[in-house]
RODO-2510 file (C-alpha; in nm, 4 decimals, decimal comma):
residues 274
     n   res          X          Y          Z
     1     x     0,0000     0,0000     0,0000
     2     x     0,1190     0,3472    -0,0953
     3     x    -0,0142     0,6392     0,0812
     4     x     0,0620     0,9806    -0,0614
     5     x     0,0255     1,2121     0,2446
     6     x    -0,0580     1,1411     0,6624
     7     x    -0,4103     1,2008     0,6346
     8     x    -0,5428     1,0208     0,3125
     9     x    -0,8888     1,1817     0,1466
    10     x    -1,0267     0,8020     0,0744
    11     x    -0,8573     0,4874     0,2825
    12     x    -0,9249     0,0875     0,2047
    13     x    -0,7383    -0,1840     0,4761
    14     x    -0,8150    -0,5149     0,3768
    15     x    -1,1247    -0,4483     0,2391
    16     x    -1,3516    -0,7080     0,0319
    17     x    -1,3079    -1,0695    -0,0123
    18     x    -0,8996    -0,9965    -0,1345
    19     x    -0,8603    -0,7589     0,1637
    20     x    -0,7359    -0,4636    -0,0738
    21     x    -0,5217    -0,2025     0,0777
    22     x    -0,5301     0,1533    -0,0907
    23     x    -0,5102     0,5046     0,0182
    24     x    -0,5598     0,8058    -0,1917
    25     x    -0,4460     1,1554    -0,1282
    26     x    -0,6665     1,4721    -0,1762
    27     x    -0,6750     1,6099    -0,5248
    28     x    -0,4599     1,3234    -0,6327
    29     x    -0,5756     1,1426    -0,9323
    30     x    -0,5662     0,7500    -0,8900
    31     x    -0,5734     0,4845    -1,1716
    32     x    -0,6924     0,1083    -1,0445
    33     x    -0,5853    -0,1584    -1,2637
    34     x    -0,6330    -0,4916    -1,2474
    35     x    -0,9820    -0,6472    -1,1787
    36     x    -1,1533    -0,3690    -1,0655
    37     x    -1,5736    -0,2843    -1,1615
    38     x    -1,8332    -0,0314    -1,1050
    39     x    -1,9270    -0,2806    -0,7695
    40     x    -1,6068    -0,2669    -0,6196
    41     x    -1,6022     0,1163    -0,6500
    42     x    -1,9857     0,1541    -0,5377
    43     x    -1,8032    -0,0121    -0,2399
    44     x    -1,5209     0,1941    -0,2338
    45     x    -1,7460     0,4936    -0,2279
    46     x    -1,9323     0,3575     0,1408
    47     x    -2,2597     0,3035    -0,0513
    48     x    -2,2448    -0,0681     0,0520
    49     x    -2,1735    -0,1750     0,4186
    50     x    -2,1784    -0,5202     0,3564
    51     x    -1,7916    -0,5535     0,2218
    52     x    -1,5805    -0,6612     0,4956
    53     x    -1,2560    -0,4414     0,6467
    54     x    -1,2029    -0,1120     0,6962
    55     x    -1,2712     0,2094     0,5168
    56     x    -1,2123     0,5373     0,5694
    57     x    -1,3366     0,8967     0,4274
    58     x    -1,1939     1,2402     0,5290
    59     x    -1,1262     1,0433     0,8353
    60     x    -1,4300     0,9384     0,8923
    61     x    -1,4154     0,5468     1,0047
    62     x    -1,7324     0,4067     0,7506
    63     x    -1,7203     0,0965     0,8988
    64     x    -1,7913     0,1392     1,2299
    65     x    -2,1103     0,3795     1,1572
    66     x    -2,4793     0,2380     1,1135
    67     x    -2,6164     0,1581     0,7576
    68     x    -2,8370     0,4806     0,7317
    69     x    -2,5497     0,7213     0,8557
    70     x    -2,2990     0,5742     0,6344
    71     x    -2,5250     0,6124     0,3295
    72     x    -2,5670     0,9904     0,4086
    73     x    -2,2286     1,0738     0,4890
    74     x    -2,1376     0,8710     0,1874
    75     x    -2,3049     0,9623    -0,0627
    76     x    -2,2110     1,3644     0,0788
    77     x    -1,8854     1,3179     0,0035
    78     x    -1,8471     1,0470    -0,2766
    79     x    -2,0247     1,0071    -0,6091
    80     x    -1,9418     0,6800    -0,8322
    81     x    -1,9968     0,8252    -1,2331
    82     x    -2,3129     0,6246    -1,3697
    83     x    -2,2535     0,4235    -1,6815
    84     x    -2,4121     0,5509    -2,0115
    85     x    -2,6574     0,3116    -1,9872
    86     x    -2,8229     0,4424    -1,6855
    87     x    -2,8975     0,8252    -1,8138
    88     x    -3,2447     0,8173    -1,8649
    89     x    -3,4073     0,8586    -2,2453
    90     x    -3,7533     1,0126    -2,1737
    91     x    -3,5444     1,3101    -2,0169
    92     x    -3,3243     1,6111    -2,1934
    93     x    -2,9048     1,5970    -2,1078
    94     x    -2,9759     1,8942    -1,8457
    95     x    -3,3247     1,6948    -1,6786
    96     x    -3,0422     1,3988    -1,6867
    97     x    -2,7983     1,5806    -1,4987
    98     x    -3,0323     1,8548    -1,2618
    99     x    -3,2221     1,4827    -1,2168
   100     x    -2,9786     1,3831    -0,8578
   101     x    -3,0410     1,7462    -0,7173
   102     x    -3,4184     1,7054    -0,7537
   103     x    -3,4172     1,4082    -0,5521
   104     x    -3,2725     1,5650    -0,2772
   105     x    -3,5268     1,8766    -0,2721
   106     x    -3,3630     2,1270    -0,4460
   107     x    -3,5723     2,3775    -0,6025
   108     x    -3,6091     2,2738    -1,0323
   109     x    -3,4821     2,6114    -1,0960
   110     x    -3,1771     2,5987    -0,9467
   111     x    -3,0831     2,2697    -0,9902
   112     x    -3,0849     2,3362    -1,4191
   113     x    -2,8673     2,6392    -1,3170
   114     x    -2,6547     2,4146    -1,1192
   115     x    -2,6731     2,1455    -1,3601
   116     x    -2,5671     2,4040    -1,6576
   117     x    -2,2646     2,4925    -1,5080
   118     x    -2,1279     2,1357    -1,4315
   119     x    -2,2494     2,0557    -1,7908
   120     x    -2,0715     2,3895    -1,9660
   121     x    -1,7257     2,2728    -1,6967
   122     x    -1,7302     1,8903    -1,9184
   123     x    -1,7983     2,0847    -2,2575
   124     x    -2,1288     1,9259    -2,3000
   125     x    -2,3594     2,2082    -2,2476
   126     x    -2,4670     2,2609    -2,6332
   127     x    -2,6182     1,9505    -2,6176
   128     x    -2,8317     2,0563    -2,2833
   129     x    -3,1707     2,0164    -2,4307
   130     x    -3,1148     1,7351    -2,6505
   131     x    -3,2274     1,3348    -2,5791
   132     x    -2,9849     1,0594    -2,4346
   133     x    -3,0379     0,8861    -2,8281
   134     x    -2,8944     1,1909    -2,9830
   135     x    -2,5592     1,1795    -2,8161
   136     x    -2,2227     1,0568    -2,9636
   137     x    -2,0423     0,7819    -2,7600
   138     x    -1,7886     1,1024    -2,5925
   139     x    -2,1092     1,3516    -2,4953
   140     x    -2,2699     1,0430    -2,3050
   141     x    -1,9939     0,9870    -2,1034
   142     x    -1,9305     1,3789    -2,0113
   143     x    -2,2949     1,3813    -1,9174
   144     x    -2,2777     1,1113    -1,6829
   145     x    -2,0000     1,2752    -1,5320
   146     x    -2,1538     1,5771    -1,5066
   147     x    -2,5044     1,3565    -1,3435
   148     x    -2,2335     1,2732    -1,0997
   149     x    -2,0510     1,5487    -0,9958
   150     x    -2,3251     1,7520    -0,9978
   151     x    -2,3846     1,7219    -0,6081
   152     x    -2,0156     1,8794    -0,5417
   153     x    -1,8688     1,5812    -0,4144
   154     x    -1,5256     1,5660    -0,2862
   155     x    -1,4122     1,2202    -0,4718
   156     x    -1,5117     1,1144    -0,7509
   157     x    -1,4835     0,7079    -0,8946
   158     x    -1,5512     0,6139    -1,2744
   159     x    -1,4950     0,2816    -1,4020
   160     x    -1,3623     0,2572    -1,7443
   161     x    -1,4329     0,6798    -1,8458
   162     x    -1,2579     0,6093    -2,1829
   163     x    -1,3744     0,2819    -2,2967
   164     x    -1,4977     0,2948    -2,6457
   165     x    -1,3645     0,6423    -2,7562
   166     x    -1,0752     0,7275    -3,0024
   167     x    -0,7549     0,8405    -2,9327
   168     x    -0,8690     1,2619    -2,9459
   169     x    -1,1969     1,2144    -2,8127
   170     x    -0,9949     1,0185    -2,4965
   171     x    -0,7032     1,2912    -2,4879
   172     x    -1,0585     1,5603    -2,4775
   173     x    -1,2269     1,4051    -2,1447
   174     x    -0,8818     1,3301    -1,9884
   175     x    -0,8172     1,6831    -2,0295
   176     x    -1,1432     1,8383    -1,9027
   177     x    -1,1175     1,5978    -1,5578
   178     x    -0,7975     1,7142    -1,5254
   179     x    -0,8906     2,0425    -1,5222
   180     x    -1,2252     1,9895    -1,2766
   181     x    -0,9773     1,8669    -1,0390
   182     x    -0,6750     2,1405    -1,0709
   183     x    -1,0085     2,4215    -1,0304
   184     x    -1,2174     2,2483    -0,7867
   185     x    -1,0362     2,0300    -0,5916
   186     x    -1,2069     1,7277    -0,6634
   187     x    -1,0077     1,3994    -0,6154
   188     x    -1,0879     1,1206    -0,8879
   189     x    -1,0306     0,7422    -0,8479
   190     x    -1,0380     0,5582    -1,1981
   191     x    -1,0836     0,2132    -1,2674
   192     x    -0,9231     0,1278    -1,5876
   193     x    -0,6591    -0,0649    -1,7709
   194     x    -0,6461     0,2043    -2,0381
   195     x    -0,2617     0,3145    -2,0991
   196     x    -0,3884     0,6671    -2,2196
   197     x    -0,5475     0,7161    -1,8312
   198     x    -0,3028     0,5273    -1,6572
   199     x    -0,0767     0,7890    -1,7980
   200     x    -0,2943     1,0621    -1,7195
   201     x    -0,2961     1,0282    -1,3534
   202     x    -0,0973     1,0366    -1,0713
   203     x    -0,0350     0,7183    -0,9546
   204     x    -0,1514     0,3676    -1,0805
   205     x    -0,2270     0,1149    -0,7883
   206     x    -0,3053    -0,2258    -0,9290
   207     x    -0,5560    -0,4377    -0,7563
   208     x    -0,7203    -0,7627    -0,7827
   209     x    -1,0843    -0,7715    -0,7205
   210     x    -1,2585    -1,1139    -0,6309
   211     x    -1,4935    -1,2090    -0,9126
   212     x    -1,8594    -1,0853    -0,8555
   213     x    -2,0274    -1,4139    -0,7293
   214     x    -1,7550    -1,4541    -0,4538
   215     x    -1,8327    -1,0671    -0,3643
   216     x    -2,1752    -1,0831    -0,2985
   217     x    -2,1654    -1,4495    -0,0692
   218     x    -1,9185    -1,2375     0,1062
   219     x    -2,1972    -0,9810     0,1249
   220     x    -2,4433    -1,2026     0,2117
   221     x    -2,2382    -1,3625     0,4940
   222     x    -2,2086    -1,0509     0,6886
   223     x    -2,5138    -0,8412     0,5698
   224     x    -2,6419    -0,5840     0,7868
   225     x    -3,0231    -0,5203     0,8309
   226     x    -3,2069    -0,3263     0,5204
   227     x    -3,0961     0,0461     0,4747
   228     x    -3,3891     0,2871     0,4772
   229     x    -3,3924     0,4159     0,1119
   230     x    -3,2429     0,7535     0,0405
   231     x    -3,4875     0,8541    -0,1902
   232     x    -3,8259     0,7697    -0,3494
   233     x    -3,7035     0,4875    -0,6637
   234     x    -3,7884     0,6715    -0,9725
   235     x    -4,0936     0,5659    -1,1108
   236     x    -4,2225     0,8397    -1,3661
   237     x    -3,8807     1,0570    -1,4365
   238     x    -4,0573     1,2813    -1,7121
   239     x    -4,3311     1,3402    -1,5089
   240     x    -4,0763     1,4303    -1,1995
   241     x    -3,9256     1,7127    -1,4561
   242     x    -4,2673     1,8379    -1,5171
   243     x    -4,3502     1,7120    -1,8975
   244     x    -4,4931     1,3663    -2,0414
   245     x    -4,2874     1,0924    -2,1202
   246     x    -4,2364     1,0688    -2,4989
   247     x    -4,2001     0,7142    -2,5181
   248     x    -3,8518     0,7053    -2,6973
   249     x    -3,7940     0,4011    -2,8599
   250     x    -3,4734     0,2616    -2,7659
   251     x    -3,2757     0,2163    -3,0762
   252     x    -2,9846     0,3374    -3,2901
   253     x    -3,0939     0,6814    -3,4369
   254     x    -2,9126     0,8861    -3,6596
   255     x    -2,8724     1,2535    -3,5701
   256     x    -2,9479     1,5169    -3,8431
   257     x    -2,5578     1,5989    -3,8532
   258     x    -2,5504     1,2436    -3,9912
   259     x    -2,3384     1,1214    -3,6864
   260     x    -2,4498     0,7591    -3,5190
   261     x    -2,6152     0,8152    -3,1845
   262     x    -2,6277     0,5567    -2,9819
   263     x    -2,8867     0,4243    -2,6999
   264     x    -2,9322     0,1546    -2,5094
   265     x    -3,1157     0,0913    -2,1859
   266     x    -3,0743     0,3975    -2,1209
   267     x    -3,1863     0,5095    -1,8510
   268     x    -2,4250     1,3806    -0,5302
   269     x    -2,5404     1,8482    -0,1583
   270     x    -2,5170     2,2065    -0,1755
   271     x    -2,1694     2,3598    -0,3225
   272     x    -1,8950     2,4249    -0,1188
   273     x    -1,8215     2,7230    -0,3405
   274     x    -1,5435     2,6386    -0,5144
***
């Protein structure tokens, strides 16, 4: 285990089924390689209690607090970047990203404002108002960071931010995160085998994940009682945003610039001023 400074932002001992070791410094920029996925950084985050070992955030021990305080403090201070898959298609790129400040209350109003300037920071805001099918491969993933740092969190954890893109469009969001963290102080922890980010960052700690179905009868074996949800599941998201659902079919489209646009299924606090 390396640890960059004396009071890590985001500390792992022997945590999950391989008991991983990590520590990550604030601001620093962190590449994971090896078997690392979006579960194992959900984990990372505090989101899940029921991996084994110790974690700590801003110095706050995770482990040793109950399910429902862990969650909040959590998901305060960490946000894991959604995969494309998961923005939603019945709503614009700006309901997509305002979407996680809605749930917590926030006034509609502000949140777009919020969500504008997160989305204008990741060089995605001229495609604010369009539909999750309209968007290239390289404006999905932008938006989904934006849907996650949207809240102002302090960390941020993306699994795989480059996969499918080509060698400028990569070199383009590697640039703009760099940036997001140099001007906000936002530390980012990437999972990815990709030599272009392993370059990028940092420091590159390789670690070895234990496959999925050994995670979760890990999980299961030490499984805390039921955490009260967060937040009401999303049932009707256009109706949330105030319009009707348009009933999107879920295909390839092509835009009118004659690009491919791609869709699938397709589906964290106030500012601290920086």
């Amino acid at each position: 285990m390396s640890i960059p400074s004396d009071n890590p932002i985001l500390l792992a001992r022997d945590f999950g089924p391989d008991a991983v070791s990590l520590a990550v410094g604030e601001g620093e920029i962190v590449a994971l390689s090896g078997a690392c996925d979006e579960a194992f950084l959900r984990a990372l985050s505090g989101t899940d209690p029921a991996w084994p070992g110790g974690l700590w955030l801003k110095g706050e021990p995770l482990h040793t607090l109950r399910p429902a305080a862990r969650l909040r403090f959590a998901h305060a201070q960490c946000a894991v970047a959604p995969r494309v898959g998961k923005l939603l298609a019945e709503l614009t790129v700006l309901e997509n990203t305002a979407l996680p400040l809605i749930l917590t209350g926030l006034g509609r109003q502000e949140a777009r404002r919020r969500a504008l300037r997160w989305l204008e920071r990741l060089d995605a805001v001229h495609c604010a108002e369009w539909r999750v099918a309209e968007l290239t491969p390289s404006e999905m993933r932008r938006v989904a960071l934006a849907r996650a740092l949207v809240l102002d969190p302090a960390v941020l954890l993306a699994e795989d931010p480059t996969e499918g893109l080509s060698a400028p469009e990569r070199f383009h969001l590697l640039r703009i995160l760099r940036a997001a963290c140099g001007t906000h102080g936002l530390t980012i922890v990437v999972a990815s085998d990709d030599p272009d980010v392993i370059g990028w960052a940092d420091r590159r700690i390789t670690v070895k994940v234990a496959a999925a179905e050994a995670a979760e009868e890990v999980a299961e074996a030490v499984a805390e009682p039921a955490v009260p949800a967060v937040a009401a599941p999303i049932t009707d998201p256009a109706a949330m945003m105030g319009h009707q659902s348009r009933g999107l079919p879920h295909r390839i489209g092509r835009h009118a610039r004659g690009e491919h646009r791609f869709s699938s299924s397709v589906g964290s606090g106030s500012e601290r001023g920086r």
